[in-house]
C-alpha positions in Angstrom: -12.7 8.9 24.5 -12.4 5.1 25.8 -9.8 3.1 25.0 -12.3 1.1 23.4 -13.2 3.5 21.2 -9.2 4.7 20.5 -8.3 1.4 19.2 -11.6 0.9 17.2 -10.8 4.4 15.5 -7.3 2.9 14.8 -8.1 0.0 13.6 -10.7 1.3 11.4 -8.3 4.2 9.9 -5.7 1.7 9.5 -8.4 -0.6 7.2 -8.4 2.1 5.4 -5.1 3.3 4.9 -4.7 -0.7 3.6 -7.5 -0.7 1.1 -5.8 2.3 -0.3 -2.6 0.7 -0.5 -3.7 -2.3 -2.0 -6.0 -0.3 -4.6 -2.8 1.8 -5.2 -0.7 -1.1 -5.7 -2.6 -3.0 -8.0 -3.1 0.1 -10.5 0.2 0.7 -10.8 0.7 -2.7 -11.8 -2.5 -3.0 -14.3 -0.8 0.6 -15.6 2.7 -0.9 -16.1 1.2 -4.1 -17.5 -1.0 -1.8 -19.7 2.0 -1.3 -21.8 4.5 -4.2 -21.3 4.6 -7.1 -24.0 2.8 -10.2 -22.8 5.6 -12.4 -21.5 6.8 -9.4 -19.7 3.6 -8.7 -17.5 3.6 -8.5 -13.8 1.5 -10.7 -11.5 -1.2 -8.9 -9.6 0.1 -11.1 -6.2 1.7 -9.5 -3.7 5.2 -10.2 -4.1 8.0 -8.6 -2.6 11.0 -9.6 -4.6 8.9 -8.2 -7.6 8.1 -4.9 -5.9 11.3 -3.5 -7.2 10.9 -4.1 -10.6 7.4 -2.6 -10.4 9.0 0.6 -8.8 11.2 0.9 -11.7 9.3 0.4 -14.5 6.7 2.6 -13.1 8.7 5.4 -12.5 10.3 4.8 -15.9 6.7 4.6 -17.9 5.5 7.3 -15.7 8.1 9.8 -14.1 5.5 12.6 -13.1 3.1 10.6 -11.7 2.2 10.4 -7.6 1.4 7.2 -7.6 3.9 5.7 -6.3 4.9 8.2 -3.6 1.3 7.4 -2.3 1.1 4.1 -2.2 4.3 3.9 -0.3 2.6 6.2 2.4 -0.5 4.7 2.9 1.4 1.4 3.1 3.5 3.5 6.0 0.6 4.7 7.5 -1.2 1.7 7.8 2.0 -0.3 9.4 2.2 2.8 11.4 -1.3 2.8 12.6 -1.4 -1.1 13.3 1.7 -0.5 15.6 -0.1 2.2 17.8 -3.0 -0.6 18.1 -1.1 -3.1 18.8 0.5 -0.7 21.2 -2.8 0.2 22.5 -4.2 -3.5 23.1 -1.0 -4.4 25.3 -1.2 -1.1 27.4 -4.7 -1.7 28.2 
């Protein structure tokens, strides 16, 4: 395999692992919104300082669920993955 072809495969799985995050991310808030009062809803943006407060009202609403657990690792994975491309285009 080329190293062409390495960091296309990277790139591509790490696409992935983000569209999965982001799909993740934004059902858990539309779930925690679901069943919060109107002034207390979440904004679907991407906002770190609110990431927190989603954590803990979804683990509160829903304290079985995965969810959460596998949003954080695609997020991992996908920082993860963009590293060894990045790591990839400056070797090469």
């Amino acid at each position: 395999m080329s190293i062409l072809n390495a960091q296309g495969l990277i790139l591509s799985l790490a696409a992935a692992f983000f569209l999965t995050a982001f799909t993740l991310y934004h059902l858990m808030i539309f779930r925690v919104n679901r069943l919060l009062s109107p002034g207390e809803k979440l904004p679907h943006s991407l906002d770190f300082t609110k990431g927190n407060r989603l954590a803990r009202q979804y683990r509160a609403l829903y304290p079985r669920s995965n969810l959460y657990h596998l949003t954080i690792i695609s997020a991992a994975s996908m920082f993860a993955l963009a590293v060894a491309f990045v790591c990839l285009r400056l070797l090469s």
